[in-house]
C-alpha positions, -999 to +999 in steps of 0.1 A: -375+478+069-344+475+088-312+500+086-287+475+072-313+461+044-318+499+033-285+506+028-279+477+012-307+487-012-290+520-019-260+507-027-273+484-048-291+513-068-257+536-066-242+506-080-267+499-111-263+533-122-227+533-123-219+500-144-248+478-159-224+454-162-219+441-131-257+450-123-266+410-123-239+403-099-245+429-075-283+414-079-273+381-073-251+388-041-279+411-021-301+385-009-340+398-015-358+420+011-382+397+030-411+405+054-413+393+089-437+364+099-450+348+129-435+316+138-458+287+126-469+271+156-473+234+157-504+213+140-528+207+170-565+194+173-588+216+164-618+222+187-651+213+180-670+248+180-703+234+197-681+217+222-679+225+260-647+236+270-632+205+298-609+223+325-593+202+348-598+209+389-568+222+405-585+226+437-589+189+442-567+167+473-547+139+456-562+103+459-558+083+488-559+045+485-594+025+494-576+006+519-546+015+545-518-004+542-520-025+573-549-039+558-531-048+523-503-065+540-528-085+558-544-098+528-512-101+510-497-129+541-530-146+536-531-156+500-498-161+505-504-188+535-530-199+513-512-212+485-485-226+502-513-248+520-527-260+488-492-262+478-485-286+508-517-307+504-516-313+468-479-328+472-492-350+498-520-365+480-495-384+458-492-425+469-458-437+482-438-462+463-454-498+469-440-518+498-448-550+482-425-564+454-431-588+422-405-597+395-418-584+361-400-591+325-394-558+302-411-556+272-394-544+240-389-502+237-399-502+272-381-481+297-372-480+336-396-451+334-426-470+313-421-498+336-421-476+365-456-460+350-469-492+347-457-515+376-471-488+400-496-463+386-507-431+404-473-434+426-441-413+420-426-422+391-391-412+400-393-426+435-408-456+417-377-459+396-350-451+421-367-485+441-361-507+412-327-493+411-321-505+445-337-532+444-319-548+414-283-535+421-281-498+409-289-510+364-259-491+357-260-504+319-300-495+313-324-526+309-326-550+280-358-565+264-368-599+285-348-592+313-362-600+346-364-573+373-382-564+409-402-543+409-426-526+436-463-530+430-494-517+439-519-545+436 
């Protein structure tokens, strides 16, 4: 027990003699005497008892990559010069607009870009398009059903 708790224990018993009166409040003002306890530490894991105990190796060198650098950069350019020679091949597989020319009429609902599709299949649509444009005077206004146009063709 500390010094200042057991004085204020004496006074409080110096004071309940004197007036049992004002016993409750002298009661209500010293707070109670209260033991010391260990701080509560914080919920863990408890460890399995037949368990072995896993330590980690401080003793070990850190982990040096599989492969030096040089050789990472070398693989990196090469999938990189790969795909931009796939990229470069599959852009040149596509057929160029048609050379010769035919004069088609447009169906109803159809567009420059339907006729386009079907005029000149497995070409560039939107070089396919821009053709007909020139050919027939920029179509400024759009196309109207049953109008008569040239178009490039393929066969």
């Amino acid at each position: 027990m500390s010094v200042v708790a057991h004085r204020a224990k004496e006074q409080a018993e110096r004071t309940r003699a004197r007036v049992p009166a004002q016993r409750e409040a002298v009661e209500q003002v010293v707070p109670p005497l209260r033991r010391r306890t260990r701080p509560v530490a914080p919920p863990t894991r408890r460890r399995v008892v037949g368990a072995p105990r896993v330590v980690p190796r401080t003793d070990c060198a850190p982990r040096r990559p599989h492969l030096p650098v040089s050789w990472l950069l070398a693989v990196a350019a090469v999938v990189c010069l790969a795909v931009v020679g796939l990229g470069m091949l599959a852009s040149s597989g596509q057929a160029s607009v048609p050379e010769r020319t035919t004069v088609v009429r447009v169906e109803p609902g159809e567009s420059l870009w339907e006729l386009a599709g079907r005029v000149a299949p497995g070409s560039d649509e939107s070089a396919v398009v821009d053709r007909i444009r020139e050919l027939n005077g920029g179509l400024a206004d759009g196309v109207t059903p049953g109008q008569p146009l040239t178009v490039p063709t393929a066969g």
